[in-house]
C-alpha positions in Angstrom: 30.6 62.3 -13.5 32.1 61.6 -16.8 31.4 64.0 -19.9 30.6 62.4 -23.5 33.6 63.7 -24.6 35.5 61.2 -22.1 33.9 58.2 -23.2 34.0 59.0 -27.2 37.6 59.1 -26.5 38.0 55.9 -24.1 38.1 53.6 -26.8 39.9 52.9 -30.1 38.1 52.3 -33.1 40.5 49.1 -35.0 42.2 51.0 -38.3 43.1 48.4 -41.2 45.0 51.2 -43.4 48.5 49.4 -44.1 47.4 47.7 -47.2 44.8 45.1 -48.7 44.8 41.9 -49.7 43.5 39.1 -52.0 41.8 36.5 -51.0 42.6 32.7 -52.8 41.2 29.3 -51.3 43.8 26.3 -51.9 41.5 23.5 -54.1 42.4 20.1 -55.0 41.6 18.8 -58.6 39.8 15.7 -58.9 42.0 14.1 -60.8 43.6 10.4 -60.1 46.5 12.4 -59.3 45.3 15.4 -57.4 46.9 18.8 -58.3 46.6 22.0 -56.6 45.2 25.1 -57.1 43.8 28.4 -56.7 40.6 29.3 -56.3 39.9 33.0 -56.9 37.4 34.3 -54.2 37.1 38.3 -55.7 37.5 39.9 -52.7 40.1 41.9 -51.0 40.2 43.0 -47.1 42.3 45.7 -45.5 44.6 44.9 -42.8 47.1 46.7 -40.7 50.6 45.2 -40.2 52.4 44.1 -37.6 56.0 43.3 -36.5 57.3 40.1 -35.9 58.8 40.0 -32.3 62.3 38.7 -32.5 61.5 35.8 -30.5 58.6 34.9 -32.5 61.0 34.8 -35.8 63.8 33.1 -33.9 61.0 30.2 -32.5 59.9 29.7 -36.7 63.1 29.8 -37.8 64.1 26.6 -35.4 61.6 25.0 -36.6 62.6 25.6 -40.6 59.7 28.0 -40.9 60.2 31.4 -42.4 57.7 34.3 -41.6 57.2 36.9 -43.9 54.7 38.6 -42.6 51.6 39.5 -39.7 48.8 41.5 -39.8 45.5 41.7 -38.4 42.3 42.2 -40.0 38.2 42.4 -38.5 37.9 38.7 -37.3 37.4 36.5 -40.2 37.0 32.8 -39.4 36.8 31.8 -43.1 40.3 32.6 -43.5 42.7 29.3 -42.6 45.3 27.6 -43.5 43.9 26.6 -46.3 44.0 30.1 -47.8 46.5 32.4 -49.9 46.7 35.6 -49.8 47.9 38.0 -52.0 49.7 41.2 -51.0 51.3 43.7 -53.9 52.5 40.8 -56.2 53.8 38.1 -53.6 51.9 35.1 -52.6 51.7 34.0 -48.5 50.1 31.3 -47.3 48.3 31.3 -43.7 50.8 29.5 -41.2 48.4 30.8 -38.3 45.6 32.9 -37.4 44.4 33.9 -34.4 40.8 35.1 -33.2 40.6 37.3 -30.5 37.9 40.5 -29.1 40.1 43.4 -28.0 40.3 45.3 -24.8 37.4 47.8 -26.2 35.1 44.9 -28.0 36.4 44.6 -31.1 36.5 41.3 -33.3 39.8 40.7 -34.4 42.2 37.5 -35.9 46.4 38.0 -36.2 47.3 36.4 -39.2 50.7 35.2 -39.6 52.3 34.5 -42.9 54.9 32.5 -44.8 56.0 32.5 -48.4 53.2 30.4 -50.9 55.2 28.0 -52.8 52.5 26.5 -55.5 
């Protein structure tokens, strides 16, 4: 029979303790010549970083794209492409995000990053 102490210890609550970021929404002016900009959303989520595999970069890279970064976060499907984030004082844009439910339950999304140029 399996103690309490077993199953406490069987799964692996998510930690998102690497670092936060801003949240910005990419916006259109409606202008007759639209511009772009960003929208300000005041809130900041926690993520936990993770490394780029080297096959990963080398697949972007072929294709001109330049990661700068990946992280996970609690699953957020308001967060797209469409969306900035903010980390320390450098801007990334969402090249992909990925929703997924780990192997103990958990809600997640992988988020990948490139460099925001506005």
């Amino acid at each position: 029979m399996q103690n309490a102490k077993d199953s406490i210890f069987k799964h692996h609550v998510p930690t998102y303790n690497d670092g936060r970021f801003y949240l910005f929404k990419i916006k259109q002016a409606k202008d007759k010549y639209p511009k772009e900009y960003l929208e300000d959303t005041k809130e900041f989520v926690y993520f936990e970083e993770l490394s780029i595999s080297d096959k990963l970069r080398f697949e972007a890279e072929e294709r001109e794209v330049y990661l700068t970064k990946k992280i996970r976060v609690a699953q957020r499907k308001d967060i797209d492409s469409l969306c900035v984030l903010k980390i320390g004082e450098e801007f990334h844009s969402v090249y992909n995000i990925y929703h997924f439910t780990n192997d103990d339950g958990y809600k997640q999304s992988d988020i990948t990053l490139i460099h925001y140029h506005s």
